[in-house]
VEXDREN-2710 file (C-alpha; in Angstrom, 1 decimal):
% VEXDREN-2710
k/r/px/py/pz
1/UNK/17.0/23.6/-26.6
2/UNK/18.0/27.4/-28.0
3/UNK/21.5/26.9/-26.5
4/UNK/21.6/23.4/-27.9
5/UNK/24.2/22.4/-31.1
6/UNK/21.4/21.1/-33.8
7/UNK/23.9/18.4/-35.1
8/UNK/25.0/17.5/-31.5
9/UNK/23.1/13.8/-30.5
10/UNK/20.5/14.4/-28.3
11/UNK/19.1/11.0/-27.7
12/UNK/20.5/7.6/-28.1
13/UNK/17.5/4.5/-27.8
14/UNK/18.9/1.4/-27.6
15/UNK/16.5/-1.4/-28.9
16/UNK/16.1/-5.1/-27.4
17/UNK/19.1/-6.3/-27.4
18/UNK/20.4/-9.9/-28.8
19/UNK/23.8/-11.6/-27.1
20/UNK/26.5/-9.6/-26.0
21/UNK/29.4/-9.6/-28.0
22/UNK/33.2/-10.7/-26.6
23/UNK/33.8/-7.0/-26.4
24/UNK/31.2/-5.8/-24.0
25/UNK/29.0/-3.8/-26.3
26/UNK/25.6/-5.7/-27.4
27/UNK/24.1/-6.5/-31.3
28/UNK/21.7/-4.0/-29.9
29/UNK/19.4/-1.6/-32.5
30/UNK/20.4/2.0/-31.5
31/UNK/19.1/5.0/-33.3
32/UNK/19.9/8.6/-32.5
33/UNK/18.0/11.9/-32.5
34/UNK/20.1/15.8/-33.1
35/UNK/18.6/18.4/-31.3
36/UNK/17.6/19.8/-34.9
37/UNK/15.9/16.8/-35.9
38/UNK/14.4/16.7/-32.6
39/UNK/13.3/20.6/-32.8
40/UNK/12.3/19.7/-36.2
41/UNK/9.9/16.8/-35.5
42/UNK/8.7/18.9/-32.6
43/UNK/7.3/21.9/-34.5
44/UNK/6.1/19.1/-37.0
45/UNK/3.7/17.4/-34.3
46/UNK/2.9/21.2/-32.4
47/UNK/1.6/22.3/-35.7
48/UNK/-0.8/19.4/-35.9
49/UNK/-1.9/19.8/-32.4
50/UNK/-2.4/23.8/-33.2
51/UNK/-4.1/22.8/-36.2
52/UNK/-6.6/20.4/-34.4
53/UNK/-7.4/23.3/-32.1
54/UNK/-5.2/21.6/-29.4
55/UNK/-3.5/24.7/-27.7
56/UNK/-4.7/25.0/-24.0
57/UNK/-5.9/21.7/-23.9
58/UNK/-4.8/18.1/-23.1
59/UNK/-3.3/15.9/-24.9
60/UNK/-3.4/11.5/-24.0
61/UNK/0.8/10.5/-25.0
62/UNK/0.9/6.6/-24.4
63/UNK/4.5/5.5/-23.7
64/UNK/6.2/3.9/-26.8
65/UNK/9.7/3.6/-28.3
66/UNK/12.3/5.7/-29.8
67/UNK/12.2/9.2/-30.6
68/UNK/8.4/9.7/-30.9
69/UNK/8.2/9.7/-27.2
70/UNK/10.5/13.5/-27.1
71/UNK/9.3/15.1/-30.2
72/UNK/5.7/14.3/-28.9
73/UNK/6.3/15.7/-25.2
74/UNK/8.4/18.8/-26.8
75/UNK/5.2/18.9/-29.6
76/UNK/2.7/19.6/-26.9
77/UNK/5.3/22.7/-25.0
78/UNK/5.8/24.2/-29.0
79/UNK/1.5/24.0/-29.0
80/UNK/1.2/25.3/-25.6
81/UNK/-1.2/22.3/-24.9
82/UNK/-0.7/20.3/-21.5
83/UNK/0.8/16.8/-22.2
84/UNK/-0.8/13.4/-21.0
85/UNK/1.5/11.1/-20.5
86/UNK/0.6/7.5/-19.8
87/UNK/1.6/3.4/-20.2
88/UNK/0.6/1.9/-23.2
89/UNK/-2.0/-0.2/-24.6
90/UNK/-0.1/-2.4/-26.1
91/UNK/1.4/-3.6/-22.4
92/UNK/-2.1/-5.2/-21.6
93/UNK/-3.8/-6.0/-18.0
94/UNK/-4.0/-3.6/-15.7
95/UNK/-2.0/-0.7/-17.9
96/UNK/-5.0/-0.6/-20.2
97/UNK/-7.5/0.0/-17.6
98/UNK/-5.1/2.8/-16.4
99/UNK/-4.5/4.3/-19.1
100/UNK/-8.5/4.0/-20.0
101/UNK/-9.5/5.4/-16.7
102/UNK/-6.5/8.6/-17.5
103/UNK/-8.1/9.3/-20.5
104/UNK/-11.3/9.7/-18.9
105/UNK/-10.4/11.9/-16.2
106/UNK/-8.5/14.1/-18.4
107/UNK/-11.2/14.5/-20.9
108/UNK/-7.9/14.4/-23.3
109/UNK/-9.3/15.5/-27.2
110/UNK/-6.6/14.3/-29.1
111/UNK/-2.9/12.1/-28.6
112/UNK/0.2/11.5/-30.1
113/UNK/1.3/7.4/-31.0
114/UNK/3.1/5.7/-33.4
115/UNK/0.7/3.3/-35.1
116/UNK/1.0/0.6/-33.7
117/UNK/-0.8/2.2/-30.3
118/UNK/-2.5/4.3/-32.3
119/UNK/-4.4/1.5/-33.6
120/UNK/-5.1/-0.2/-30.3
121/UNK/-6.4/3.5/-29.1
122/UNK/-8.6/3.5/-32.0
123/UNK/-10.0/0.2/-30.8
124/UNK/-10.4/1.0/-27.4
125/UNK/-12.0/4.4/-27.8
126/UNK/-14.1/3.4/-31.1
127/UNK/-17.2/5.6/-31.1
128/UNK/-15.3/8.3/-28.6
129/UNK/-14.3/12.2/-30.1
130/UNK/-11.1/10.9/-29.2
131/UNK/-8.4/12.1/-32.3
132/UNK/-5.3/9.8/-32.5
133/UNK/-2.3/11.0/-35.1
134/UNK/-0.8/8.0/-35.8
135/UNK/2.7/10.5/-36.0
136/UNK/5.2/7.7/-37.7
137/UNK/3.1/6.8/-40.6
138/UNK/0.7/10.3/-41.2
139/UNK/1.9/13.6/-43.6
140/UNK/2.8/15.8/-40.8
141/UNK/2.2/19.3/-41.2
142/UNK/5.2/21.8/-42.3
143/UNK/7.7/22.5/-39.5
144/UNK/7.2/26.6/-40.3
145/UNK/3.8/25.8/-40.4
146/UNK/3.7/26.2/-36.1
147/UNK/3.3/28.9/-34.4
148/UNK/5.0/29.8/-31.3
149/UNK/3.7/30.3/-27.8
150/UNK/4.1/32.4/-25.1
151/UNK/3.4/30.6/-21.6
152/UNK/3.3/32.2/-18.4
153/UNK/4.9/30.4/-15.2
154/UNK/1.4/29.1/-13.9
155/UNK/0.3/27.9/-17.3
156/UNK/0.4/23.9/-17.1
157/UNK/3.0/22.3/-19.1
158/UNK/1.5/18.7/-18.1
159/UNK/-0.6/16.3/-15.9
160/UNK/1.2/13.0/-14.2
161/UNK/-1.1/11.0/-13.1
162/UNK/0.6/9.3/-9.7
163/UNK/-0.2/6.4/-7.7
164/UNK/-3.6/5.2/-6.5
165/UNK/-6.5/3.1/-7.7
166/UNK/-6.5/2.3/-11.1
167/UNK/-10.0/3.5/-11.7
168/UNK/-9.3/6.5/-9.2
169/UNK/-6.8/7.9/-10.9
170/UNK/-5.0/11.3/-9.3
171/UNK/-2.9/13.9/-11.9
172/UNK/-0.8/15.9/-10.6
173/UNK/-0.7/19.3/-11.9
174/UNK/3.0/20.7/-12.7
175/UNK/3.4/23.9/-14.3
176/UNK/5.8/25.2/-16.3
177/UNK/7.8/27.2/-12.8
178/UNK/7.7/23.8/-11.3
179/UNK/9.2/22.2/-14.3
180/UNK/11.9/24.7/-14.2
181/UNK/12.5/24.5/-10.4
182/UNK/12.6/21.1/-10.5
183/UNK/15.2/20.6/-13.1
184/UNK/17.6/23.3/-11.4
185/UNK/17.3/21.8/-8.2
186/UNK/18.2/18.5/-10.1
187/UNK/20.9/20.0/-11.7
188/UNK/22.3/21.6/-8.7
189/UNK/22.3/18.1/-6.4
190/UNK/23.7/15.6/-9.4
191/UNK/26.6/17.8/-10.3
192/UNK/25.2/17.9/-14.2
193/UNK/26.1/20.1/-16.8
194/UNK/26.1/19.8/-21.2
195/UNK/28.6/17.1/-20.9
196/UNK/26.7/14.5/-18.9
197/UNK/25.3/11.9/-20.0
198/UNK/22.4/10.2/-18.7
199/UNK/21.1/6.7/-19.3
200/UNK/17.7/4.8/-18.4
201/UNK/15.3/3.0/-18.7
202/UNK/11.8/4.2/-16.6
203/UNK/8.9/4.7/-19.0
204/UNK/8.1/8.0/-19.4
205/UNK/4.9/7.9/-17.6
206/UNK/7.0/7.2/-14.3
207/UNK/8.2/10.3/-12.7
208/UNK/11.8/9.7/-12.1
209/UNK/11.5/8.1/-15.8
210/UNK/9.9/11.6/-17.1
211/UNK/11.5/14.4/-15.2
212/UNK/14.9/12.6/-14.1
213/UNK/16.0/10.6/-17.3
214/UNK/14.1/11.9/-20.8
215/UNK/13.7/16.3/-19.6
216/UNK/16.7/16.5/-17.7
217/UNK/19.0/15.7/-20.3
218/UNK/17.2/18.2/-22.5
219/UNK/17.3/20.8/-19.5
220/UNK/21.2/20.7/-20.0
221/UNK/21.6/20.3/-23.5
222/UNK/23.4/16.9/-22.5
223/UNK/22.9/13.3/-24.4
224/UNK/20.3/11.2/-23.0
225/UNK/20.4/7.4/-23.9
226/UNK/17.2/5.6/-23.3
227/UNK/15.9/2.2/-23.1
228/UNK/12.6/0.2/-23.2
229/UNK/11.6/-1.0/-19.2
230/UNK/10.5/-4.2/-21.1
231/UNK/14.1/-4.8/-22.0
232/UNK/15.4/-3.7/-18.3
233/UNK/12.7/-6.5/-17.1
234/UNK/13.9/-9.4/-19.3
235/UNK/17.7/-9.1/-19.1
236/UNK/18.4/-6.6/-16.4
237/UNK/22.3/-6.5/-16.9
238/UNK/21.3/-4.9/-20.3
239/UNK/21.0/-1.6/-18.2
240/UNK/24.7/-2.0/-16.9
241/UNK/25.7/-2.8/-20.9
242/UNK/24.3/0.4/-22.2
243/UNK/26.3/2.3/-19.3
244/UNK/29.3/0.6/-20.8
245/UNK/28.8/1.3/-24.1
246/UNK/27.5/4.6/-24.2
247/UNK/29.3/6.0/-21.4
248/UNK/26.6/7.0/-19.0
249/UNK/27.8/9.1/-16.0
250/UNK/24.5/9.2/-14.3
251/UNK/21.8/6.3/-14.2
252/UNK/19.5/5.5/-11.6
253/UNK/16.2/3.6/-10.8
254/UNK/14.2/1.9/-7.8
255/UNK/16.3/-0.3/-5.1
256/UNK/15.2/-3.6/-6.8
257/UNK/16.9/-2.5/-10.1
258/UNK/20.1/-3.0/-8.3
259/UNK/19.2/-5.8/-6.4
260/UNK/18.2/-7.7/-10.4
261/UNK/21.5/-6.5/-11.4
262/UNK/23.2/-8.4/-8.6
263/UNK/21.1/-12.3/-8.6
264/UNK/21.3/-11.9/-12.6
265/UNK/25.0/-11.0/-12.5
266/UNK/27.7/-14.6/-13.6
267/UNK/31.5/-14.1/-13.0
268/UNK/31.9/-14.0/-16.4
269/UNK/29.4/-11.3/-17.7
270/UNK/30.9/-9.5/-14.6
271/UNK/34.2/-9.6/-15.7
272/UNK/33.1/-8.2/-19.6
273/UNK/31.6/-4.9/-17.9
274/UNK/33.2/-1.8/-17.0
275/UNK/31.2/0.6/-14.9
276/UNK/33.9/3.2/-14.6
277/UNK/32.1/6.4/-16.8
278/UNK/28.7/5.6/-14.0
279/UNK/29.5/8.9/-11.2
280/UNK/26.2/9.5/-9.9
281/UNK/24.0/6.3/-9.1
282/UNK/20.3/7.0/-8.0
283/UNK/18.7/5.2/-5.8
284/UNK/15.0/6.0/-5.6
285/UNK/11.3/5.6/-6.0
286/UNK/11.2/3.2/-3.0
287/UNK/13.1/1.8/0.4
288/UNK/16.5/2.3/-0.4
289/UNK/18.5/-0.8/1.4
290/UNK/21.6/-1.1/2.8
291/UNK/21.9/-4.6/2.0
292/UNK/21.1/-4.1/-1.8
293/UNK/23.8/-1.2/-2.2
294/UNK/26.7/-3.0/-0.4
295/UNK/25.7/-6.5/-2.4
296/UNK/25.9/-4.4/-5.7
297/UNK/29.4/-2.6/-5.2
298/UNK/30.7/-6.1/-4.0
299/UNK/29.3/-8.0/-7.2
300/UNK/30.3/-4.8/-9.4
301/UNK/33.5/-4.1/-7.7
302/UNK/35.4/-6.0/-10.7
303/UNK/33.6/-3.9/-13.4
304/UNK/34.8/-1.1/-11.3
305/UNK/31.9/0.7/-9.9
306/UNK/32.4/2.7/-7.1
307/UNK/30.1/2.6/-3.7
308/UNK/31.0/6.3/-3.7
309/UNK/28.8/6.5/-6.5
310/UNK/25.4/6.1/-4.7
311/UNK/23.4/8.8/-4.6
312/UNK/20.0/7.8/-3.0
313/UNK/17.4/10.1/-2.7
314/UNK/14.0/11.2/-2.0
315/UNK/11.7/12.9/-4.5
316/UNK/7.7/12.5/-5.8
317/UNK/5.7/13.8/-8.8
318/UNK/3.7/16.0/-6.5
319/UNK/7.0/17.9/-6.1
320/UNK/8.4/17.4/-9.8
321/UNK/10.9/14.7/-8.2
322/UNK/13.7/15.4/-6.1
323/UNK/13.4/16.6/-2.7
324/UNK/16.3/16.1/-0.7
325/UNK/19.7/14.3/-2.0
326/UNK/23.4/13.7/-1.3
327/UNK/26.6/15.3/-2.9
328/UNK/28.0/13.1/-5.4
329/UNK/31.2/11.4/-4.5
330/UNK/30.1/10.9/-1.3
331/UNK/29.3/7.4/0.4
332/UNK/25.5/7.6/1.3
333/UNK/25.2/8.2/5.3
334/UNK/24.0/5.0/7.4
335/UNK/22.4/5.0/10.6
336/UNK/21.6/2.0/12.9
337/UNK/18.0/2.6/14.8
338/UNK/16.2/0.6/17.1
339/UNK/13.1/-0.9/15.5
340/UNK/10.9/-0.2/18.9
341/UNK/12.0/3.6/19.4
342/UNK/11.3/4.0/15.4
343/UNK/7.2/2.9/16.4
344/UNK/7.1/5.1/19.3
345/UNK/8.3/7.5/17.0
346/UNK/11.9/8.4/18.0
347/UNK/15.3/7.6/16.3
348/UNK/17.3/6.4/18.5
349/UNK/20.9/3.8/18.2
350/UNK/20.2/0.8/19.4
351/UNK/21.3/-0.5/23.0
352/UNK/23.3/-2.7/23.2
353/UNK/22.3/-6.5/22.4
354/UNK/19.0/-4.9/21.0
355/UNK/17.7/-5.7/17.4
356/UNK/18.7/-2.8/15.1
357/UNK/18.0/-1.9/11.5
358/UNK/19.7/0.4/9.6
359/UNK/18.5/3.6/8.3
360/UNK/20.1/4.7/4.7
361/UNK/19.8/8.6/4.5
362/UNK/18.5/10.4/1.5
363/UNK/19.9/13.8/2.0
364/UNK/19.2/17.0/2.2
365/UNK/16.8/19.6/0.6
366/UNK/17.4/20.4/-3.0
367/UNK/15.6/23.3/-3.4
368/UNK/12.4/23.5/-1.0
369/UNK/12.2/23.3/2.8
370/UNK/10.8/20.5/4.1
371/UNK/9.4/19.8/8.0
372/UNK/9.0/16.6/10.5
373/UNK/5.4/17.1/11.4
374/UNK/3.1/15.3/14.3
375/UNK/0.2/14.2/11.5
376/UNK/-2.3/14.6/14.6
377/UNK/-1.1/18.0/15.9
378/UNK/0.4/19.3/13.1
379/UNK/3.2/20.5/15.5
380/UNK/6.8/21.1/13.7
381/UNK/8.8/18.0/15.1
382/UNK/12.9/18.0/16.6
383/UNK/15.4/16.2/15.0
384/UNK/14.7/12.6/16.0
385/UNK/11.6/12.6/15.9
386/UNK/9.3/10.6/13.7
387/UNK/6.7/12.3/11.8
388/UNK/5.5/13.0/8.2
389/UNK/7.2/14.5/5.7
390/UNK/6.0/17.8/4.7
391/UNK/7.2/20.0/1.9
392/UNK/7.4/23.3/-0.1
393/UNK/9.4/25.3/-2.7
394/UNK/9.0/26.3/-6.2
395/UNK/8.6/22.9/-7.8
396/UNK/5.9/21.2/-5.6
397/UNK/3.0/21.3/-8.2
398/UNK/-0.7/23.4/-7.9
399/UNK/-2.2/20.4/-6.7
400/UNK/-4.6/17.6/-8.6
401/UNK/-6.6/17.7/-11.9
402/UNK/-10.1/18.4/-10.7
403/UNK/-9.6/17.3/-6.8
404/UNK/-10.2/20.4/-4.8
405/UNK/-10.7/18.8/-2.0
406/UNK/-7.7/16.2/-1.8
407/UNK/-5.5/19.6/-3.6
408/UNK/-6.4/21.3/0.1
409/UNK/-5.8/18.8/1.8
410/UNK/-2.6/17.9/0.7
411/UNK/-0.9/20.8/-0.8
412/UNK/-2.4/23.5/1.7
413/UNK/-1.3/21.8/5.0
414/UNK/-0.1/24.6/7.8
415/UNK/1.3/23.2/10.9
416/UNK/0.5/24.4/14.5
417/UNK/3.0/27.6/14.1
418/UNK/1.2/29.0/10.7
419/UNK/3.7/29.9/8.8
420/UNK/2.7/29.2/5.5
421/UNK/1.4/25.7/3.5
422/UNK/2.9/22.7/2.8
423/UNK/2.3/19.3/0.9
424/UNK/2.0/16.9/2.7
425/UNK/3.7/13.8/1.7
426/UNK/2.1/10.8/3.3
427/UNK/5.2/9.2/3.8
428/UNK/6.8/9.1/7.7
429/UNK/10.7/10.1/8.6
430/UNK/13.4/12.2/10.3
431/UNK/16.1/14.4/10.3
432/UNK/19.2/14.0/12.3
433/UNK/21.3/17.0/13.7
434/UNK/22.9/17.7/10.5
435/UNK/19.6/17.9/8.3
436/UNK/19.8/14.5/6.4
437/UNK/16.3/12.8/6.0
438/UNK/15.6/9.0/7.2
439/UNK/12.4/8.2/5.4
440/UNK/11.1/5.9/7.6
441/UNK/7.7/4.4/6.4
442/UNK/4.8/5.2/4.9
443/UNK/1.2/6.8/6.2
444/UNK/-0.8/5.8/3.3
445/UNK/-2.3/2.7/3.1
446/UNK/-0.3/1.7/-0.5
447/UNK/1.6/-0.9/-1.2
448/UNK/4.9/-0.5/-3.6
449/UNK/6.3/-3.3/-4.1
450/UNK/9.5/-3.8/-6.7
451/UNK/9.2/0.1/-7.5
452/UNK/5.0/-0.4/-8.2
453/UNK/3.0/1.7/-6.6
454/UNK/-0.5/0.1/-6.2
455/UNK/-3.4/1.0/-4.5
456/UNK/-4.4/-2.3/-2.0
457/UNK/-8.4/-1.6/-3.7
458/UNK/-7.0/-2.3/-6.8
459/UNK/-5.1/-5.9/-5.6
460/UNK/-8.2/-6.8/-3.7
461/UNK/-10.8/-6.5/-6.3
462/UNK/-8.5/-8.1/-9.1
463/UNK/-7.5/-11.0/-6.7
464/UNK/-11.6/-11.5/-5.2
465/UNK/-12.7/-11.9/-8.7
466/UNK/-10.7/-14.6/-10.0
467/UNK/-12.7/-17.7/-8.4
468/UNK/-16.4/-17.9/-6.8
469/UNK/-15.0/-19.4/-4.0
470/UNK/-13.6/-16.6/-2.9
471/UNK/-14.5/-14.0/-0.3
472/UNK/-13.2/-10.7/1.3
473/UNK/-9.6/-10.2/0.2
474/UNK/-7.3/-7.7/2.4
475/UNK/-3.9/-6.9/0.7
476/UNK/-1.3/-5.7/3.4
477/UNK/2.5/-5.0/3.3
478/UNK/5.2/-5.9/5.5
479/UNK/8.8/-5.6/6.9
480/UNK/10.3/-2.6/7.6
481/UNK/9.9/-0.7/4.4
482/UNK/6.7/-1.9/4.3
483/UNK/7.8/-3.4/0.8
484/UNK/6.3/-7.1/0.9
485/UNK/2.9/-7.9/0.1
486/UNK/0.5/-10.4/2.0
487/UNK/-2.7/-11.1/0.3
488/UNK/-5.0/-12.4/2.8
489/UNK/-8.0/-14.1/1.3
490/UNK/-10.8/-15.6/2.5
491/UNK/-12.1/-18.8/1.1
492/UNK/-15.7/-20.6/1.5
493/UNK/-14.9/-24.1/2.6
494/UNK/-18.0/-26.1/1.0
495/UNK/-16.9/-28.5/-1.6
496/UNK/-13.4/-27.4/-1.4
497/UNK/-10.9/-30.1/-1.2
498/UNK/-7.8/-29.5/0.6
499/UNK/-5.8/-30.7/-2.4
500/UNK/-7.3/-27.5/-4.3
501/UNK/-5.8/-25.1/-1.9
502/UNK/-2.1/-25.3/-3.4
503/UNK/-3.9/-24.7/-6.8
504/UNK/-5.6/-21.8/-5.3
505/UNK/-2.8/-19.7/-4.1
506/UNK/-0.7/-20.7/-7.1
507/UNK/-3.3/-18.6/-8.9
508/UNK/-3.5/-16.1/-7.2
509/UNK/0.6/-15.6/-7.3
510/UNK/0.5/-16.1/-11.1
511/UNK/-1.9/-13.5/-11.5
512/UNK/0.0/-11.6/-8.7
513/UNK/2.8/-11.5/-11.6
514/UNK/1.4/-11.2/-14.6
515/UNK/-1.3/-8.3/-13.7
516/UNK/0.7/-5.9/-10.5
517/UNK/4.1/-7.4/-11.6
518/UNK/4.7/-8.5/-8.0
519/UNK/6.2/-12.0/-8.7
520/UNK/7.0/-12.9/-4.7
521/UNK/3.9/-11.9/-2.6
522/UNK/3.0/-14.1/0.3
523/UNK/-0.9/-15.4/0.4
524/UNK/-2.8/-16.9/2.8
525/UNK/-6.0/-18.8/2.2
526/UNK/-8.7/-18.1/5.6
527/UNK/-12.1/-18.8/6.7
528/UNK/-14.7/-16.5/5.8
529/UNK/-14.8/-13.9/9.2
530/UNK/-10.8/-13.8/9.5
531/UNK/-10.5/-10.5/7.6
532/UNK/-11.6/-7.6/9.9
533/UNK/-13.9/-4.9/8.5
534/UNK/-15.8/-2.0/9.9
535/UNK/-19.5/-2.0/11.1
536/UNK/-20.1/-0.5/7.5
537/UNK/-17.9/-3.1/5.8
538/UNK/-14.7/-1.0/5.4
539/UNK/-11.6/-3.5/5.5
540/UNK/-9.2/-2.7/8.6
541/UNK/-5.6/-3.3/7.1
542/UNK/-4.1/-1.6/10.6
543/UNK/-5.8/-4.4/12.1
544/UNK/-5.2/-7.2/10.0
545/UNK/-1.2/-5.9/10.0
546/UNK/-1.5/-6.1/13.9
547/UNK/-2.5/-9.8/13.8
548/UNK/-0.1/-10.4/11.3
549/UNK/2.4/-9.0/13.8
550/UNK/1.0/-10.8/16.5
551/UNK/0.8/-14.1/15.3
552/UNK/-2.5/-14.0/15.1
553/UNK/-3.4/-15.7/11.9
554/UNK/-4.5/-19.1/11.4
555/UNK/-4.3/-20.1/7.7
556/UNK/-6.1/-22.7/5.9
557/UNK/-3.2/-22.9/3.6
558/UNK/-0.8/-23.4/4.0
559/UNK/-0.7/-25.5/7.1
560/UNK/1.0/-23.4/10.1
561/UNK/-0.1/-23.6/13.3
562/UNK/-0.1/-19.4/13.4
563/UNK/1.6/-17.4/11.3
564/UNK/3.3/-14.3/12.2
565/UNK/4.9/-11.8/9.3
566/UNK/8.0/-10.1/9.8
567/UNK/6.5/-6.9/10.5
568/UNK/9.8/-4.8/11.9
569/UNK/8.0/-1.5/13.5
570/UNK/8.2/1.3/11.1
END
């Protein structure tokens, strides 16, 4: 920020956008933010947070639009409080229970909205100590009226909260060293320096969104251009028009992004794009695919994007992002693998005739070490070998807000040969004989679907409750990412009509949609007693995946004599 030109444009926020013109660009609203005005605005919000008593404590920022959501991150650093940030609660469904039950669990004092979610915070936390500064519409305080800070390394600059059950919500704690780490070992893998620009569209509650797209471009004293995900979500190529117009150099976002890109792509909006500025495209947050990245630089090709310019990678908030990634310019590194080795927990090529899947490598490590360890033994696996991911360096975080237990668990794993802790990821790959990491599936028992990370509890509940006719509900995943979901749900058959059964599941995917945002899940309507639980009632997804796998299922609906999921060993 110091280093920074005041009058240089930090930010760029493009707005929805109406019909692209002839000429490529878009009738889009764009405002723009200096780094003075942004420093400016900053001081302005850290003085109010000082003058509320704020400093050292923790303060709720719901995602909104425009510059608010900067100066309000950069207001809680100038006040030394932690920052919150979260979706907002204006985005409805399950994003308001989210952000409800982060609220909670932070025991947050006071937050930072414009006013139209100030308002709705108001409403939702009516009769709470809760303190909302609606920031666009109140008399902000002086900008010489704040007073600076001096924060040691340790001291927390902010809480994500990360996946798992929207009532059981996890923060992870990232401190001001792991900020900094993270950001230099983000610098260092993307090539970046003052003269990039980078483009996206993540909210700012997502960590790729937060620490990849809206700090990084203030790390560097760059140009960030952002957009809102709601406009990503309703005309994907808007992305790709931004990169146009602005001239991004580095973007990025989930797999599905790309794949969007491509089924919403004509010949002719093709032909009015040019991709040409885009050198560094990241591919993260889930699976990366072969098949998506080689349908996208065939349906871009014409606007001139480069497959070169792929850059997947593997990072998580527990680390402050990025863990391992490629060197720009470089094609990403594919590996074929033979499905049945990967389950026995090698990575081998496939023989010859065999079924094969290909692996997409993420890299190497930026900036920490990481290790393939046996999850049972804890012993330090050879290249080849399947295990989980562990890792450590200066920018995996202190743990979780108020978690001892899971923070030991987690972040002070020591494999058989002691030498010092790791985090454990919960996610299972290798590492060839050159060091590049093949994330290979997952441990946990989450499903992240289309970039959504979602605790099955949370599906199961939601989906259980939206008719008395239905029973236990077990929410799997399947293929070889593990990326689509099966809801399996069991219905009581008395005074059901089998003409109600196509009504049922149409339900179910509609809410599916409109509550998780996971438009193409497969469901399957049982008898009660099909969905296996423990002795003390605890669902058994392993085992309910294995009869998927086996063929094992018998649906009510629809009508298939058994039905067997393409569940590809992992």
């Amino acid at each position: 920020m110091e280093a920074a030109d005041p009058s240089r444009d930090a930010f760029g926020f493009v707005g929805a956008e109406s019909t692209p013109r002839r000429d490529g660009g878009s009738g889009s609203a764009v405002r723009t933010l200096t780094y003075g005005e942004l420093d400016r605005q900053a001081r302005q919000l850290a003085a109010w947070v000082q003058s509320r008593g704020g400093a050292g404590q923790r303060v709720l920022l719901p995602s909104c639009e425009g510059p608010l959501q900067i100066a309000a991150l950069l207001g809680c650093f100038y006040a030394g409080a932690t920052a919150v940030p979260c979706p907002s609660p204006l985005d409805g469904g399950r994003n308001v229970r989210r952000l409800t039950a982060i609220a909670k669990d932070a025991d947050v004092g006071l937050a930072l909205a414009d006013s139209a979610v100030a308002a709705e915070l108001s409403r939702l936390f009516a009769g709470s100590d809760l303190v909302c500064l609606a920031a666009d519409r109140a008399a902000l305080p002086d900008p010489e009226d704040w007073r600076p800070t001096v924060s040691a390394e340790d001291d927390i600059a902010l809480i994500q909260y990360t996946s798992g059950s929207v009532t059981q919500v996890k923060g992870v704690l990232i401190s001001q060293r792991n900020l900094l780490a993270g950001q230099e070992a983000i610098t260092r893998a993307l090539g970046t320096d003052e003269h990039s620009v980078i483009g996206g569209w993540l909210p700012p509650y997502h960590d790729m969104g937060l620490v990849g797209q809206l700090l990084h471009p203030l790390h560097l004293g760059a140009r960030g251009v952002l957009m809102p995900a709601t406009t990503f979500a309703a005309r994907p190529l808007s992305w790709l028009r931004m990169i146009q117009r602005y001239g991004v150099t580095v973007s990025g976002g989930p797999d599905y992004a790309y794949d969007m890109c491509v089924r919403e792509a004509t010949d002719e909006e093709v032909g009015r794009l040019d991709l040409s500025s885009w050198k560094v495209a990241v591919n993260g947050a889930e699976p990366v695919r072969e098949a998506t990245m080689a349908a996208f630089a065939e349906r871009f090709a014409p606007a001139r994007f480069r497959p070169e310019a792929f850059y997947p990678a593997y990072g998580l908030a527990e680390a402050t992002l990025l863990v391992t990634g490629g060197t720009p310019g470089q094609r990403p590194v594919e590996r074929a693998a033979d499905p049945a080795a990967l389950a026995a927990g090698r990575m081998t090529a496939p023989r010859g005739g065999s079924r094969s899947r290909t692996l997409v490598g993420v890299g190497r490590p930026c900036g920490v070490e990481i290790r393939i360890v046996d999850p049972e033994t804890r012993q330090v696996l050879e290249p080849g070998r399947v295990g989980e991911i562990w890792i450590r360096g200066e920018s995996v975080a202190l743990g979780y807000w108020r978690r001892r237990a899971e923070t030991e668990e987690c972040f002070g794993a020591v494999t058989s040969a002691h030498d010092g802790s790791f985090l454990r990821s919960g996610d299972l790959g290798a590492v060839d004989e050159h060091g590049e990491l093949f994330v290979i599936g997952r441990l946990k028992e989450g499903v992240v679907v289309n970039g959504v990370d979602v605790a099955p509890e949370d599906i199961e509940t939601s989906v259980q409750g939206l008719n008395p006719l239905f029973g236990v509900t077990a929410a799997v995943t399947t293929g070889p990412e593990r990326d689509r979901l099966i809801v399996i749900q069991e219905v009581r058959e008395n005074g059901l009509l089998d003409g109600e059964l196509p009504s049922l599941v149409e339900a179910v995917q509609t809410h599916l949609d409109g509550e998780f945002g996971i438009p193409d899940a497969v469901i399957l309507l049982v008898r009660p007693g099909v969905v296996r639980r423990t002795t003390s009632g605890k669902l058994q997804r392993s085992a309910m995946r294995g009869l998927l796998r086996s063929g094992g299922i018998r649906p009510l609906y629809p009508r298939v004599p058994v039905f067997q999921a393409d569940l590809s060993p992992s």
